[in-house]
PyMOL Python script that loads the backbone (N, CA, C, O; Angstrom):
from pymol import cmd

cmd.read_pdbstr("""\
ATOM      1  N   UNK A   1      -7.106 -14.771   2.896  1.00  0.00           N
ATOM      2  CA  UNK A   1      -6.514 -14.510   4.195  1.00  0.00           C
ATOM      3  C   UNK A   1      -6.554 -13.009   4.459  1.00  0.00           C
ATOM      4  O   UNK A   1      -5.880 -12.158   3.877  1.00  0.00           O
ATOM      5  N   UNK A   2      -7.228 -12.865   5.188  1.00  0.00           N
ATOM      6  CA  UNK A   2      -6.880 -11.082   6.133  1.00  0.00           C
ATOM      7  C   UNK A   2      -6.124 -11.024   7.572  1.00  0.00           C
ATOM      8  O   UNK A   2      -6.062 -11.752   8.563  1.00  0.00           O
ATOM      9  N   UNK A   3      -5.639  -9.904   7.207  1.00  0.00           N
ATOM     10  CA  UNK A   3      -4.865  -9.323   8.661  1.00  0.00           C
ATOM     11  C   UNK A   3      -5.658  -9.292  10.030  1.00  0.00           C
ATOM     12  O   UNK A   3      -6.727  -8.699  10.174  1.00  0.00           O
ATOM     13  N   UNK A   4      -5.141  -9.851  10.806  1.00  0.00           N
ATOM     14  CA  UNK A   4      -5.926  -9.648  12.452  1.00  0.00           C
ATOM     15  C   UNK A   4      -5.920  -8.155  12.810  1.00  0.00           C
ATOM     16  O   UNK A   4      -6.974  -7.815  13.347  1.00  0.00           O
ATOM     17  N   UNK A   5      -4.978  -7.125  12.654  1.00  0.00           N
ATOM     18  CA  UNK A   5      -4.900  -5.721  12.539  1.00  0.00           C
ATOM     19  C   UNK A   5      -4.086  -5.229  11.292  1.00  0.00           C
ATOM     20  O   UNK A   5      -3.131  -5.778  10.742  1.00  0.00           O
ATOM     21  N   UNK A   6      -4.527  -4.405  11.082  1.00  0.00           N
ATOM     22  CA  UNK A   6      -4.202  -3.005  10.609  1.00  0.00           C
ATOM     23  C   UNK A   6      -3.909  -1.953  10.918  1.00  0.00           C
ATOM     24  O   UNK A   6      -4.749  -1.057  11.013  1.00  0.00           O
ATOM     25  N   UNK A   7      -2.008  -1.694  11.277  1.00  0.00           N
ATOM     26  CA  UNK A   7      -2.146   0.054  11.807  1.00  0.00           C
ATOM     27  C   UNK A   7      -0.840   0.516  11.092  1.00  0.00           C
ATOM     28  O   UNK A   7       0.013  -0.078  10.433  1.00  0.00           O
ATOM     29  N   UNK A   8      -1.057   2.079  11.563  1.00  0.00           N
ATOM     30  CA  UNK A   8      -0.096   2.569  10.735  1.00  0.00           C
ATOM     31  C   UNK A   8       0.612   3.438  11.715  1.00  0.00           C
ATOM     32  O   UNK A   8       0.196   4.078  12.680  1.00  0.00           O
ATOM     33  N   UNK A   9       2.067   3.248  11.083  1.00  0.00           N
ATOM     34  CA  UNK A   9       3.272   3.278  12.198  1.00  0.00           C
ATOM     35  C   UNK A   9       3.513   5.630  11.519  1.00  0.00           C
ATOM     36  O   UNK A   9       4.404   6.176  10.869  1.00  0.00           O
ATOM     37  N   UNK A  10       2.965   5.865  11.789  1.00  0.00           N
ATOM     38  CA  UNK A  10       3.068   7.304  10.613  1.00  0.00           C
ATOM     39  C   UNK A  10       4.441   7.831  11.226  1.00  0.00           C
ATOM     40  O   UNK A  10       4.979   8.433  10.297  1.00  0.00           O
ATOM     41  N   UNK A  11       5.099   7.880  12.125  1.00  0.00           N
ATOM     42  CA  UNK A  11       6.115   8.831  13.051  1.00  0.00           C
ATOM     43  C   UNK A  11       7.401   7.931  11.888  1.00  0.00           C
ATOM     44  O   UNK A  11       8.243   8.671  11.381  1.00  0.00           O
ATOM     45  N   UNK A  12       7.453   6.780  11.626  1.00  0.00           N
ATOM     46  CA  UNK A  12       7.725   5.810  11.174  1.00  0.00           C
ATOM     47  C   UNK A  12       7.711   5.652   9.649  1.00  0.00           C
ATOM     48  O   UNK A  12       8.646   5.397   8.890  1.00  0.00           O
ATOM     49  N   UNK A  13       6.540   5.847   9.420  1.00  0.00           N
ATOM     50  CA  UNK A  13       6.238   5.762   7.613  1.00  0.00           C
ATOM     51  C   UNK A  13       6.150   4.624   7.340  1.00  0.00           C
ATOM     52  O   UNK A  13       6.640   4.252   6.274  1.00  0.00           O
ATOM     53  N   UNK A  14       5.532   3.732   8.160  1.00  0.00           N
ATOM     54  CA  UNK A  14       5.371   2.229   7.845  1.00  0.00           C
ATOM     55  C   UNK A  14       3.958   1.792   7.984  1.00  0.00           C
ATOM     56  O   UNK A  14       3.482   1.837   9.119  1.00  0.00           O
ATOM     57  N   UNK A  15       3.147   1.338   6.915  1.00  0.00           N
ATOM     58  CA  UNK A  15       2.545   0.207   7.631  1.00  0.00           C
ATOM     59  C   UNK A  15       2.255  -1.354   8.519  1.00  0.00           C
ATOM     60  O   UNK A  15       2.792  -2.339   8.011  1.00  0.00           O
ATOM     61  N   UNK A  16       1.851  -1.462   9.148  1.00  0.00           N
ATOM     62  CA  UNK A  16       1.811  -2.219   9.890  1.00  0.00           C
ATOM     63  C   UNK A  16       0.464  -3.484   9.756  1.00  0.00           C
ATOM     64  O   UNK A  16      -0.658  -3.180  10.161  1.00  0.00           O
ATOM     65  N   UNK A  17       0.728  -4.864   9.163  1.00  0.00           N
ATOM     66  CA  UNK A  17       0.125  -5.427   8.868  1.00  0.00           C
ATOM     67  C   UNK A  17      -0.207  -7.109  10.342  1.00  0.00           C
ATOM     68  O   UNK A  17       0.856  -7.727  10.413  1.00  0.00           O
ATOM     69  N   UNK A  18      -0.753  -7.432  10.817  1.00  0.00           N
ATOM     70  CA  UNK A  18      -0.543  -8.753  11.630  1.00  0.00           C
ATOM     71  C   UNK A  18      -1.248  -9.680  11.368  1.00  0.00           C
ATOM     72  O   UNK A  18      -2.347  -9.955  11.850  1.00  0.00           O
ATOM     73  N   UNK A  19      -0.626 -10.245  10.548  1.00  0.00           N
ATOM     74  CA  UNK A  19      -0.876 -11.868  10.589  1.00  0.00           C
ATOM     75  C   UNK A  19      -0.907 -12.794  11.820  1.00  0.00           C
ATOM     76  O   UNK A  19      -0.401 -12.664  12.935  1.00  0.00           O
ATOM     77  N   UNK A  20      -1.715 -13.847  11.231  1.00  0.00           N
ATOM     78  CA  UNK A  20      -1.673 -15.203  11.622  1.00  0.00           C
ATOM     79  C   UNK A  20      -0.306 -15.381  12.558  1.00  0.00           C
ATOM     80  O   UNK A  20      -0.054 -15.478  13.760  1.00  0.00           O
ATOM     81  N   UNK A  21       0.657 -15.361  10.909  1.00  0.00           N
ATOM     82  CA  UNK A  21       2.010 -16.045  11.578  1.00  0.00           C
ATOM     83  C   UNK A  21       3.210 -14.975  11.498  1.00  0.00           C
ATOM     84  O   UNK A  21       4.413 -15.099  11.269  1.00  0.00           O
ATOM     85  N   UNK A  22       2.171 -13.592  11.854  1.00  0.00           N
ATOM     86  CA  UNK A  22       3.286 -12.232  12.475  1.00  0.00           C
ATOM     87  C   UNK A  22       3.379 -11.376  11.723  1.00  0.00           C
ATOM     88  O   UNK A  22       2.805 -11.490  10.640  1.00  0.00           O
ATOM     89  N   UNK A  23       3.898 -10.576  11.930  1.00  0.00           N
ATOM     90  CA  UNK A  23       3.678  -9.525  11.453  1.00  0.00           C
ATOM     91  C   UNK A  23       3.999  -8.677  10.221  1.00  0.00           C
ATOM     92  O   UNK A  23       5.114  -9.054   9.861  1.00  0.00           O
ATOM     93  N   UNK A  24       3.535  -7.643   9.338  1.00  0.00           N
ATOM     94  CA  UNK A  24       4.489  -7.431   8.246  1.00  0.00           C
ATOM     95  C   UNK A  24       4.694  -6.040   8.014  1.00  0.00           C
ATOM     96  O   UNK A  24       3.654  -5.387   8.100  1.00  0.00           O
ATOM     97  N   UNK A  25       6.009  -5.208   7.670  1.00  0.00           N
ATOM     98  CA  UNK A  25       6.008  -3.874   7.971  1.00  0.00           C
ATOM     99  C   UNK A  25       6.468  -3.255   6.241  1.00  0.00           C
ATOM    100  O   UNK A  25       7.526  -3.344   5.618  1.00  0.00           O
ATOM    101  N   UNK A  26       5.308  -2.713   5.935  1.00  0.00           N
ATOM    102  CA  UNK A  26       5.450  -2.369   4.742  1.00  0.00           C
ATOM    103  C   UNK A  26       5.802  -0.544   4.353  1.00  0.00           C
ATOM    104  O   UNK A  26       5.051   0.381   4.661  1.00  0.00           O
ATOM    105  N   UNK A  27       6.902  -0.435   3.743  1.00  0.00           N
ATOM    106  CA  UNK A  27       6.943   1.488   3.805  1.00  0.00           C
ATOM    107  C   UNK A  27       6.376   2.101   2.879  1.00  0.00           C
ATOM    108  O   UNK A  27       6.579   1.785   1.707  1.00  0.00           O
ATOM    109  N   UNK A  28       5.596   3.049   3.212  1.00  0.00           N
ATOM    110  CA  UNK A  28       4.502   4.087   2.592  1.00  0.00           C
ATOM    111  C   UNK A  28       5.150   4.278   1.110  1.00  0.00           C
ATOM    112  O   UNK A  28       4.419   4.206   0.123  1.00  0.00           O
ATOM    113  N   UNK A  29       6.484   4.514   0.993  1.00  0.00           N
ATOM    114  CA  UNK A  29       6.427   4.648  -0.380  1.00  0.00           C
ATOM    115  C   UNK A  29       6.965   3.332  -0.991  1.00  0.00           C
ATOM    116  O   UNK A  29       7.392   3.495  -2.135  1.00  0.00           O
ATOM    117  N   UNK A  30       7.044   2.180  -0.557  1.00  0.00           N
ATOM    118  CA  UNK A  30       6.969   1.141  -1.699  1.00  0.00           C
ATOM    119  C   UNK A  30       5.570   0.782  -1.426  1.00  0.00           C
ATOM    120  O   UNK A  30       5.373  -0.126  -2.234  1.00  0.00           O
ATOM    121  N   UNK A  31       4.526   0.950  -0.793  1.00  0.00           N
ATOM    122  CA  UNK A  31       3.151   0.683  -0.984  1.00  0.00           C
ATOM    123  C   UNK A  31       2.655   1.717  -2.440  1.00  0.00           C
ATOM    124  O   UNK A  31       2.200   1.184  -3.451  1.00  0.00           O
ATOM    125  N   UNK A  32       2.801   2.916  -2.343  1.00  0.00           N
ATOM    126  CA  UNK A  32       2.994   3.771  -3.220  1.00  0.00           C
ATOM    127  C   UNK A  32       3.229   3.182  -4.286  1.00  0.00           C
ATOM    128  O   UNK A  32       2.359   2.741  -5.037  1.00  0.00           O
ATOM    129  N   UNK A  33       4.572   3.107  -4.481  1.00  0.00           N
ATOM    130  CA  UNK A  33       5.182   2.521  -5.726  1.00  0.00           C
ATOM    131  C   UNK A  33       4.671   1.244  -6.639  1.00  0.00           C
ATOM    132  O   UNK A  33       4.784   0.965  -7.833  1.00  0.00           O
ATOM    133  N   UNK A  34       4.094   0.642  -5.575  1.00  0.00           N
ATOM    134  CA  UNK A  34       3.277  -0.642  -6.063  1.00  0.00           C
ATOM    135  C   UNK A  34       2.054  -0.548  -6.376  1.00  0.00           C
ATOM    136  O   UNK A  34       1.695  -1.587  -6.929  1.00  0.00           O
ATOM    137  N   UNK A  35       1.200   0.239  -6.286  1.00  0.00           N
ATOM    138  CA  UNK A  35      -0.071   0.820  -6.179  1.00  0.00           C
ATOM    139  C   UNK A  35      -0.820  -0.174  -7.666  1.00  0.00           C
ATOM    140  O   UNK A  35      -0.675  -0.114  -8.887  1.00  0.00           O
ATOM    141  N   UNK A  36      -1.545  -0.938  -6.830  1.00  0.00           N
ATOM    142  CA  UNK A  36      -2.277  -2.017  -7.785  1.00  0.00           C
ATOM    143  C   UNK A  36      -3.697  -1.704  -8.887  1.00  0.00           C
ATOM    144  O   UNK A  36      -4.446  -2.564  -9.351  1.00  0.00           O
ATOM    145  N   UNK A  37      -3.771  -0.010  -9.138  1.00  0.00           N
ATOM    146  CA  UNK A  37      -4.656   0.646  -9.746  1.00  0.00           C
ATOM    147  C   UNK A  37      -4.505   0.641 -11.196  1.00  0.00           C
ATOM    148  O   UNK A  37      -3.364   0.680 -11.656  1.00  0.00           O
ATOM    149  N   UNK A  38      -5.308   0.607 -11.815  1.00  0.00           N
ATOM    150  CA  UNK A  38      -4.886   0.230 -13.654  1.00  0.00           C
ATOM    151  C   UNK A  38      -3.888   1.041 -14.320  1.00  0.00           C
ATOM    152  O   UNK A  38      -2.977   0.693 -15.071  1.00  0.00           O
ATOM    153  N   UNK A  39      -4.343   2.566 -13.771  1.00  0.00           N
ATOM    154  CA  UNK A  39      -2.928   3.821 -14.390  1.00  0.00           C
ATOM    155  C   UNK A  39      -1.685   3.363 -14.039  1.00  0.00           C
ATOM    156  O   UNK A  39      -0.767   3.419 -14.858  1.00  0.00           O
ATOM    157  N   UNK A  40      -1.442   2.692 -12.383  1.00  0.00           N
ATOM    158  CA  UNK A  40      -0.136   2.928 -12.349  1.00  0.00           C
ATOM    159  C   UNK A  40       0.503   1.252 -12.929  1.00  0.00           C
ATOM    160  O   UNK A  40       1.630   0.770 -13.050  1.00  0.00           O
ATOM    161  N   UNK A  41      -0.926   0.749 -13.181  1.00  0.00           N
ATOM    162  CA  UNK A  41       0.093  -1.030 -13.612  1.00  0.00           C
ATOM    163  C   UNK A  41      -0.149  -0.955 -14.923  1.00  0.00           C
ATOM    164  O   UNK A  41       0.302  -1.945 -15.500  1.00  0.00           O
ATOM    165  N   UNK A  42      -0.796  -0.015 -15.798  1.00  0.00           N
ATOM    166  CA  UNK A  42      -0.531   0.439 -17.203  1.00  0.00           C
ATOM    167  C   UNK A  42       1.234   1.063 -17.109  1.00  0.00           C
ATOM    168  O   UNK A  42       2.206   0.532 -17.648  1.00  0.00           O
ATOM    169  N   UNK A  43       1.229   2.248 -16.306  1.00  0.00           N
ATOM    170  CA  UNK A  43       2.350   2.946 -16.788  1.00  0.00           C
ATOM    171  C   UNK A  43       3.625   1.607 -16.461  1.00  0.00           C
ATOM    172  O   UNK A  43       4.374   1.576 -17.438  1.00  0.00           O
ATOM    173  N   UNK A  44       4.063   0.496 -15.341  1.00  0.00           N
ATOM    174  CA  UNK A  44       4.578  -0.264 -15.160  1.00  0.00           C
ATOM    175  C   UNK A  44       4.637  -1.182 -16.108  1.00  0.00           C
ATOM    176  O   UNK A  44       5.731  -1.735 -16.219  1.00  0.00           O
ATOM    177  N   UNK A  45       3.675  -1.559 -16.926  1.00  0.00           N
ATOM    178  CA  UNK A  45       4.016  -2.387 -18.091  1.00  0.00           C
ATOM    179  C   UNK A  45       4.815  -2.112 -18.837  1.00  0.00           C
ATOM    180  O   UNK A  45       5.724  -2.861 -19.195  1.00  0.00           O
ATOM    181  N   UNK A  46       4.505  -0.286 -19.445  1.00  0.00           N
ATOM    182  CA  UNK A  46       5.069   0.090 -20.470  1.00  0.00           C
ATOM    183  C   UNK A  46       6.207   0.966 -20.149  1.00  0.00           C
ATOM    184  O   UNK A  46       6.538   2.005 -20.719  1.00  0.00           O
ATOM    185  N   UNK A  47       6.825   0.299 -19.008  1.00  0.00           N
ATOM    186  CA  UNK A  47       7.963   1.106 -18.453  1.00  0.00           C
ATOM    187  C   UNK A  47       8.295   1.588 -17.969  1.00  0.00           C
ATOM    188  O   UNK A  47       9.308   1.474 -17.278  1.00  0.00           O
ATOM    189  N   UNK A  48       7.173   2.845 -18.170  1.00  0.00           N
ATOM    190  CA  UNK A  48       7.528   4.390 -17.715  1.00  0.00           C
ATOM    191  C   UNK A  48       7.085   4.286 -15.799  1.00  0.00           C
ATOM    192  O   UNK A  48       5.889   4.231 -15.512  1.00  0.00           O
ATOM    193  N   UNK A  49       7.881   4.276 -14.942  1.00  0.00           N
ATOM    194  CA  UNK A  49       8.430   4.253 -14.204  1.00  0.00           C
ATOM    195  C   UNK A  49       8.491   5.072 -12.881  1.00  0.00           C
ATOM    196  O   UNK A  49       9.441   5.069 -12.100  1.00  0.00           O
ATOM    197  N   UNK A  50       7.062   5.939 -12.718  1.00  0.00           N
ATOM    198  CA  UNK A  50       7.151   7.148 -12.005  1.00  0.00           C
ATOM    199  C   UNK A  50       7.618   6.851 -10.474  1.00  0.00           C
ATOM    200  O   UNK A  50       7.226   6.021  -9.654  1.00  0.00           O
ATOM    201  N   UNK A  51       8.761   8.019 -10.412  1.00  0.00           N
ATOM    202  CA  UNK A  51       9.361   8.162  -9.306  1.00  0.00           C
ATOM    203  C   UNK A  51       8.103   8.162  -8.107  1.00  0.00           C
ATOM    204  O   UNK A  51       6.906   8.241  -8.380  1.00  0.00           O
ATOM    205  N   UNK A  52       8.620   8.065  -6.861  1.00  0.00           N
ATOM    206  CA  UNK A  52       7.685   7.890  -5.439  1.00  0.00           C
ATOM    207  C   UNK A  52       8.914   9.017  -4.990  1.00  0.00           C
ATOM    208  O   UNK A  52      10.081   9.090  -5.376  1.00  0.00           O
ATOM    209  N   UNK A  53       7.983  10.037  -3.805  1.00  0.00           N
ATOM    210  CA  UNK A  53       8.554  10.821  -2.825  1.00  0.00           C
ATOM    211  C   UNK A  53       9.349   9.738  -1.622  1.00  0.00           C
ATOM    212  O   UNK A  53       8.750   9.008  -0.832  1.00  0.00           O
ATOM    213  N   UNK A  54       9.948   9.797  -1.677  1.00  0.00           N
ATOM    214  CA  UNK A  54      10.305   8.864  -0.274  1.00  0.00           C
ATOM    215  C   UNK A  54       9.690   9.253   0.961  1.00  0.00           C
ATOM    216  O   UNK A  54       9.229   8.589   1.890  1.00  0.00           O
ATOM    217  N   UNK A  55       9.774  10.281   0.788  1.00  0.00           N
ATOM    218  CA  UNK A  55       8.683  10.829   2.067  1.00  0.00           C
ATOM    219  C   UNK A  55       7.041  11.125   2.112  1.00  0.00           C
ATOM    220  O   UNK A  55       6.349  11.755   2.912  1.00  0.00           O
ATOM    221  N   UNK A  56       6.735  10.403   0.920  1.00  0.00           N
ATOM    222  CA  UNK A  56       5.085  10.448   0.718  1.00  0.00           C
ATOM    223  C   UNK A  56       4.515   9.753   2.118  1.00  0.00           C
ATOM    224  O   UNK A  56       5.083   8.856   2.741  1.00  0.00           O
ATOM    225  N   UNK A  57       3.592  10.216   2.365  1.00  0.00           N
ATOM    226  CA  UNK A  57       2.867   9.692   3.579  1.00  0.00           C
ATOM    227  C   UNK A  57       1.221   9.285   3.223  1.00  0.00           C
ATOM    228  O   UNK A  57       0.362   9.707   2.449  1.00  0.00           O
ATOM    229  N   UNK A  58       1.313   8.283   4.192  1.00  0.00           N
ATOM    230  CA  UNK A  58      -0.494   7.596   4.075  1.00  0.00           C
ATOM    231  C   UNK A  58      -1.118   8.318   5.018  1.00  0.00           C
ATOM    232  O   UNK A  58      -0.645   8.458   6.146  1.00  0.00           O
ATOM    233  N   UNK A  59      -2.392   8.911   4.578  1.00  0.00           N
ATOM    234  CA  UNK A  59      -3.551   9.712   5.032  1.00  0.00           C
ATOM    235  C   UNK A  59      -4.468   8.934   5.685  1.00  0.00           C
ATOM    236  O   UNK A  59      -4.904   9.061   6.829  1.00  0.00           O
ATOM    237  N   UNK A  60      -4.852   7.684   4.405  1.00  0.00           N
ATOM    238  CA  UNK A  60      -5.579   7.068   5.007  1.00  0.00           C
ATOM    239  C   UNK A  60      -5.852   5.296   4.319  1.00  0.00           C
ATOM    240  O   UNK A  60      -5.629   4.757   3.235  1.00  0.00           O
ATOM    241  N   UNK A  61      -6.466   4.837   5.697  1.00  0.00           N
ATOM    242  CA  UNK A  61      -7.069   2.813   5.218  1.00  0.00           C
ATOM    243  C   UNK A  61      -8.028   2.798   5.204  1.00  0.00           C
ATOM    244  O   UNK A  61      -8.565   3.001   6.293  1.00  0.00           O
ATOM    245  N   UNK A  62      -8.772   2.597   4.214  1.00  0.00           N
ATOM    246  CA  UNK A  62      -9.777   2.676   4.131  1.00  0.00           C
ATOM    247  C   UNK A  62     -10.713   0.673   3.578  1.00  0.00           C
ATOM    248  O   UNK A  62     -11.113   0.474   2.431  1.00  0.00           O
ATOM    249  N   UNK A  63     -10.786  -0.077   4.359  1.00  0.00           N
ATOM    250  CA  UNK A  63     -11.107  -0.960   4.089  1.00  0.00           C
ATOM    251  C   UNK A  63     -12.029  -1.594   3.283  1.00  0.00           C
ATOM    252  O   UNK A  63     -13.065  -0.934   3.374  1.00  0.00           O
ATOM    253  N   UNK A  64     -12.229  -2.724   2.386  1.00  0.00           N
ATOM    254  CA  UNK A  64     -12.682  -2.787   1.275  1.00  0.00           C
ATOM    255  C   UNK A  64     -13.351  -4.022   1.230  1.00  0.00           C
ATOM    256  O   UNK A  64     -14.045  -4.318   0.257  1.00  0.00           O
ATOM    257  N   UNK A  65     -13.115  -5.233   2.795  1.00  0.00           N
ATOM    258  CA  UNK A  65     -13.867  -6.507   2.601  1.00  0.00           C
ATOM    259  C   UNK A  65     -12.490  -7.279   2.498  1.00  0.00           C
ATOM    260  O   UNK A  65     -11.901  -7.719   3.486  1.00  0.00           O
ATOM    261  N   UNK A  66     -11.936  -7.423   0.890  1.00  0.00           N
ATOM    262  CA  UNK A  66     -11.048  -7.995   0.124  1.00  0.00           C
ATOM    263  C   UNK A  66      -9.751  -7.663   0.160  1.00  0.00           C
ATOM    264  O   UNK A  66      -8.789  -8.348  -0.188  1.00  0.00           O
ATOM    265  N   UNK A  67      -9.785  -6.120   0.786  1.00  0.00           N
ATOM    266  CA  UNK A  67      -8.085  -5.519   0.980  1.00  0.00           C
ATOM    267  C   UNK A  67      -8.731  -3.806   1.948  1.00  0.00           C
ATOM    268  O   UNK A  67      -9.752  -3.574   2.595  1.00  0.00           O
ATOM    269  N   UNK A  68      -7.374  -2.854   1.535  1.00  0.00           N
ATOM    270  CA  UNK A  68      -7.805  -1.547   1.762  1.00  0.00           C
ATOM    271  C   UNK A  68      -7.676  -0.929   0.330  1.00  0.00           C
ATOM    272  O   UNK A  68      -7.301  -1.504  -0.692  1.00  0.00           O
ATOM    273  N   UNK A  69      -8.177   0.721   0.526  1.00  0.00           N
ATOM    274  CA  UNK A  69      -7.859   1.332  -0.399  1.00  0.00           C
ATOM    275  C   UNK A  69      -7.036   2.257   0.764  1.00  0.00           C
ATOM    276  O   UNK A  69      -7.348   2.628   1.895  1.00  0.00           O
ATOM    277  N   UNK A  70      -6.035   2.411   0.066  1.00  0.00           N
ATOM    278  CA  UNK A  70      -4.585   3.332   0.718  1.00  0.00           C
ATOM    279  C   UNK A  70      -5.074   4.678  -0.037  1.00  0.00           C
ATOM    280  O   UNK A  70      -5.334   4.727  -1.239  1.00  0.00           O
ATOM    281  N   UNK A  71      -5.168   5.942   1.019  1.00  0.00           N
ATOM    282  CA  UNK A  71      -4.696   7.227   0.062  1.00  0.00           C
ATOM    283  C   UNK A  71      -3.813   7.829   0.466  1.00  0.00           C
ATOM    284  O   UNK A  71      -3.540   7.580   1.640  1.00  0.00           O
ATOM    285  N   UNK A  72      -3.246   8.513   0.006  1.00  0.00           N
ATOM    286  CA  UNK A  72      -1.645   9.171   0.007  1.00  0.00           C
ATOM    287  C   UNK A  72      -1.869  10.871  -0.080  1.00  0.00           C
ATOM    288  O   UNK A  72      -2.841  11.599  -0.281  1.00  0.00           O
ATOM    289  N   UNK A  73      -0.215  11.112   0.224  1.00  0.00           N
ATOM    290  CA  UNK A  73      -0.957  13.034   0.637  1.00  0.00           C
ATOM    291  C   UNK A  73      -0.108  13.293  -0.935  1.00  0.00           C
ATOM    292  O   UNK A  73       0.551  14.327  -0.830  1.00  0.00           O
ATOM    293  N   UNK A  74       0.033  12.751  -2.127  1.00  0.00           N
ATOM    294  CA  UNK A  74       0.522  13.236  -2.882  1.00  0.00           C
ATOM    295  C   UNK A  74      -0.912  13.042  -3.989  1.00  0.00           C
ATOM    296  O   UNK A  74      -0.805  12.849  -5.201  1.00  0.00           O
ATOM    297  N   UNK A  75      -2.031  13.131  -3.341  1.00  0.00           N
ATOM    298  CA  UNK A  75      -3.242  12.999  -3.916  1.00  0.00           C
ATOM    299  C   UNK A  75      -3.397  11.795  -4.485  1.00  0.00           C
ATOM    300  O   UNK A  75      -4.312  12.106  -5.247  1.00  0.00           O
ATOM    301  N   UNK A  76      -3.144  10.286  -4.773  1.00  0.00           N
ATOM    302  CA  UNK A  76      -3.277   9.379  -5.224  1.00  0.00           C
ATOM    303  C   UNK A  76      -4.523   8.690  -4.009  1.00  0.00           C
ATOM    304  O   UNK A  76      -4.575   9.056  -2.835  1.00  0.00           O
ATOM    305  N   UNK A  77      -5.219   7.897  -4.485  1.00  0.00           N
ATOM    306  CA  UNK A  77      -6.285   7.390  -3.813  1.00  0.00           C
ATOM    307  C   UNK A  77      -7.025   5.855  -4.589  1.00  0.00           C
ATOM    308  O   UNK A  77      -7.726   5.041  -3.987  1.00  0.00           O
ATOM    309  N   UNK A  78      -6.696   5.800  -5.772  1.00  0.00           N
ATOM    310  CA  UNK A  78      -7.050   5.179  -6.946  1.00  0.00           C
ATOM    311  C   UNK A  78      -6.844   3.403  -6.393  1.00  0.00           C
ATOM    312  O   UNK A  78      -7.775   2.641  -6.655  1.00  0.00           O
ATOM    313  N   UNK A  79      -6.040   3.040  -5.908  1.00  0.00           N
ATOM    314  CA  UNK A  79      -5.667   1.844  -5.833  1.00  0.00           C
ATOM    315  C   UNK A  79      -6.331   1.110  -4.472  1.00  0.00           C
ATOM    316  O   UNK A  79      -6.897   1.661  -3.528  1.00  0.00           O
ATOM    317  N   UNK A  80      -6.112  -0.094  -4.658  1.00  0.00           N
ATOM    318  CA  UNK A  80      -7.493  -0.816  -3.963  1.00  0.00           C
ATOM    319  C   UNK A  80      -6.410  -2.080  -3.551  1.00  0.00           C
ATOM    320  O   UNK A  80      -6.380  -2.987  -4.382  1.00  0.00           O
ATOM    321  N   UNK A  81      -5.745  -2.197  -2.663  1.00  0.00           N
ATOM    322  CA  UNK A  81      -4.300  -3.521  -2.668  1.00  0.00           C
ATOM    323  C   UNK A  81      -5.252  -4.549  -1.778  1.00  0.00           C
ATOM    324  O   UNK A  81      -5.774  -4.362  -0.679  1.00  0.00           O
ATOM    325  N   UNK A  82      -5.285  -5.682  -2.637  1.00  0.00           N
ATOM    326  CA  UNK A  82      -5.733  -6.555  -1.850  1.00  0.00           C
ATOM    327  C   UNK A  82      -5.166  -7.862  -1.049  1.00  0.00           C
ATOM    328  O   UNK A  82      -4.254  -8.440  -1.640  1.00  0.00           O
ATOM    329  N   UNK A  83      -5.520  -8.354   0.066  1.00  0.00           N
ATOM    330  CA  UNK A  83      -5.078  -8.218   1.229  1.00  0.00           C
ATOM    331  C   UNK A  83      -3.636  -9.981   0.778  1.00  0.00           C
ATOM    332  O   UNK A  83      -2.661 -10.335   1.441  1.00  0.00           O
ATOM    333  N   UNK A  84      -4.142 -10.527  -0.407  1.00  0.00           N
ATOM    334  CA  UNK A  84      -2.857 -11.799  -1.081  1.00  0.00           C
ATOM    335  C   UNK A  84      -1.977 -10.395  -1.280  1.00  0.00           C
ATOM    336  O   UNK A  84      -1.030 -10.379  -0.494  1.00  0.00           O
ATOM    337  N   UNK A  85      -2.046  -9.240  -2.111  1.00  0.00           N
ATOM    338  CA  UNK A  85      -0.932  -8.736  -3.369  1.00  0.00           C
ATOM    339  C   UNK A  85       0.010  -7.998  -2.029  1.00  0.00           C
ATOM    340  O   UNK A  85       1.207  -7.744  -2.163  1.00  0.00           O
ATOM    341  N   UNK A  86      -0.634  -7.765  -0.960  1.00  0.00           N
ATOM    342  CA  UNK A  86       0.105  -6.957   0.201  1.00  0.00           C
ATOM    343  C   UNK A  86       0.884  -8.047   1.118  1.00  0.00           C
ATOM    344  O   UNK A  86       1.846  -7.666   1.786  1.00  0.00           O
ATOM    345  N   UNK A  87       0.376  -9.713   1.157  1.00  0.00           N
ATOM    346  CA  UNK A  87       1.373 -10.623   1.281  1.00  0.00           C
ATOM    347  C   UNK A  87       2.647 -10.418   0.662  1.00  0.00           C
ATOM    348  O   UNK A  87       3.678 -10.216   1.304  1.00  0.00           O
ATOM    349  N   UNK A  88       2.590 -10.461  -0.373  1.00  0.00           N
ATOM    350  CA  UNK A  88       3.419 -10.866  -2.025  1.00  0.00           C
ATOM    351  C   UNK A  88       4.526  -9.585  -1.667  1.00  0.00           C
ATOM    352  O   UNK A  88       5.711  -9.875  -1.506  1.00  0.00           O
ATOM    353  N   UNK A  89       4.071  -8.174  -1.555  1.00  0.00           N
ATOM    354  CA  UNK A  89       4.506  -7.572  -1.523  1.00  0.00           C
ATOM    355  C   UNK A  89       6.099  -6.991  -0.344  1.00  0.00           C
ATOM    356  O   UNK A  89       7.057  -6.220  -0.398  1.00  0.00           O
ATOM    357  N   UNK A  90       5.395  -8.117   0.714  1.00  0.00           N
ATOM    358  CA  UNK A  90       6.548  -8.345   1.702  1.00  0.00           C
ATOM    359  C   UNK A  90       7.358  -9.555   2.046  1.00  0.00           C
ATOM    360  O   UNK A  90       8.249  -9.482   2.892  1.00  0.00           O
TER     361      UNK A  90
END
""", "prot")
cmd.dss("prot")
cmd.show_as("cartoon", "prot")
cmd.util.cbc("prot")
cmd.orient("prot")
């Protein structure tokens, strides 16, 4: 399943996902925090826990077919969320 749009609410700090059956508003730093890239679901296994800026902001969507790749202005770019784990996630 993919989103009919993709936008981003930035004044806001939200993304903005639209479904089928409506819409879903996800915030930049629990997208962050969740970041489905091997470093940060290594460091999540084993605990260690790295804090998110609350005020980290998304730069950019960069689409992938299967999901986006999200990059962030705290230099992270690594993660690739695909478009079920960004269901799950809201």
């Amino acid at each position: 399943m993919q989103p009919l749009a993709v936008r981003h609410r930035r004044s806001e700090g939200l993304l903005l996902l639209t479904w089928a059956d409506g819409p879903q508003l996800l915030a930049y730093a629990r997208l962050r925090a969740a970041c489905p890239c091997a470093q940060c679901r290594a460091a999540r296994l084993q605990g260690r826990i790295d804090l998110v800026q609350a005020d980290v902001r998304l730069l950019e969507v960069n689409p992938q077919g299967y999901g986006v790749q999200l990059v962030f202005d705290d230099g992270h770019q690594q993660g690739i969320y695909p478009w079920a784990y960004l269901r799950e996630l809201g």
